[in-house]
N, C-alpha and C positions, 0 to 999 in steps of 0.2 A: 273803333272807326266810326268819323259820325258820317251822316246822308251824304255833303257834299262830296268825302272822300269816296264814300260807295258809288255815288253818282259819276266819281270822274272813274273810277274803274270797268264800269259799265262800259260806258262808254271806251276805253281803251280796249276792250273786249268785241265792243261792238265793230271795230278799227280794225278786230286781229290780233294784236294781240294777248293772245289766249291765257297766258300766265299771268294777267290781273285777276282773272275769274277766282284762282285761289284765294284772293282777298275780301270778294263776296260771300265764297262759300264760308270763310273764316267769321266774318260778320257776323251771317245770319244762321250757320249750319246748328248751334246748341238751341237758340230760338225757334227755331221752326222744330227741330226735336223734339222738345220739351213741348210745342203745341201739340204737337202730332200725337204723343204717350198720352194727353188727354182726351183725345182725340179716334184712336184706335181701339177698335175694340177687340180680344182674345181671339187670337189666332193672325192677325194683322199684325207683322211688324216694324215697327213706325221707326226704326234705323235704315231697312230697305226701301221706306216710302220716301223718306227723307233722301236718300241715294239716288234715286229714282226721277225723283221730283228735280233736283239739283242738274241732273243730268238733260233733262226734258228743258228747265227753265237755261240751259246753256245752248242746245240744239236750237232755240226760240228767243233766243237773246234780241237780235235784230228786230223783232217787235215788240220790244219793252221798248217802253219811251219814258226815256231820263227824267227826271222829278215828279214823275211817281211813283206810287208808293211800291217800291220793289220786294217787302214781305208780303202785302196784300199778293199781286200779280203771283207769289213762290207758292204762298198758298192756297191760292186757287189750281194752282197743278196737283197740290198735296191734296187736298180733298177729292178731287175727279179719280185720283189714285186709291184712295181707300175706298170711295167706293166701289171702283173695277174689283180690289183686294176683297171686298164683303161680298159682292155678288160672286166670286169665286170659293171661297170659302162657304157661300149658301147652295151654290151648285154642288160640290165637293160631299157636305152633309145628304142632299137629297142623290145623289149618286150610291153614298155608301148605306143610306136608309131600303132605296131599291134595291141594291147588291142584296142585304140581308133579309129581305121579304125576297126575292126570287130565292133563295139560299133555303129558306124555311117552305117555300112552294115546293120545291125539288125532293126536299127532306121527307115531305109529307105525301108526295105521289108517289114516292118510290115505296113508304113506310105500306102504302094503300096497296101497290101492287102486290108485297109482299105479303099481304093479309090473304088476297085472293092465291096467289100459289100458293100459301100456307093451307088453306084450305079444301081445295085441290088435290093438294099432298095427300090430308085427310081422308078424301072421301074416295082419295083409290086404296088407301088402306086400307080404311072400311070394308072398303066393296070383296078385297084378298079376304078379310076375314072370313066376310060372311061368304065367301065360295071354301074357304077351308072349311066352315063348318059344313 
């Protein structure tokens, strides 16, 4: 499908016509994919960005303006979206990094308590002894 055709779809979209939009997403959806898999980094999925983006640049359609460039405007939605995806996945890490340092704080006060009642234990032993003797 070349511009003009995308262009006039848009715009039937933009009209109401909502069943042009699958001729967009048919256009552009393997293209912006394939940017996006360069583009993403481990743990980002660039078929749910792609999903994602598609659905956002449809909600938004009304402010595309026909004969521009309508991959640029896709992705720029696709990038705002990876990075929400990276700063959530960096949140995600530094949540599960804290989980497991308070997991080893807990570990270690509990191992400390147990040193002192181990102790404790001891020295009323002790103490039995040395009155049996």
């Amino acid at each position: 499908m070349n511009e003009p055709d995308i262009d006039q779809a848009i715009l039937q979209v933009q009209a109401g016509c909502t069943e042009d939009y699958q001729k967009v997403v048919a256009a552009y959806h393997r293209r912006l994919r394939t940017w996006l898999a360069g583009f993403c980094p481990p743990g980002v999925e660039p078929d749910e960005i792609t999903h994602v983006a598609f659905l956002q640049a449809y909600r938004r359609i009304a402010h595309y303006r026909v004969g521009t460039d309508f991959f640029a405007w896709l992705c720029a939605f696709s990038r705002n979206l990876v990075l929400t995806e990276c700063e959530k996945v960096q949140r995600r890490a530094r949540n599960q990094q804290n989980y497991l340092q308070e997991c080893l704080a807990e570990q270690q006060a509990s191992e400390a308590k147990g040193v002192d009642s181990r102790g404790e234990v001891r020295a009323r032993f002790l103490a039995e002894c040395i009155d049996l003797l």
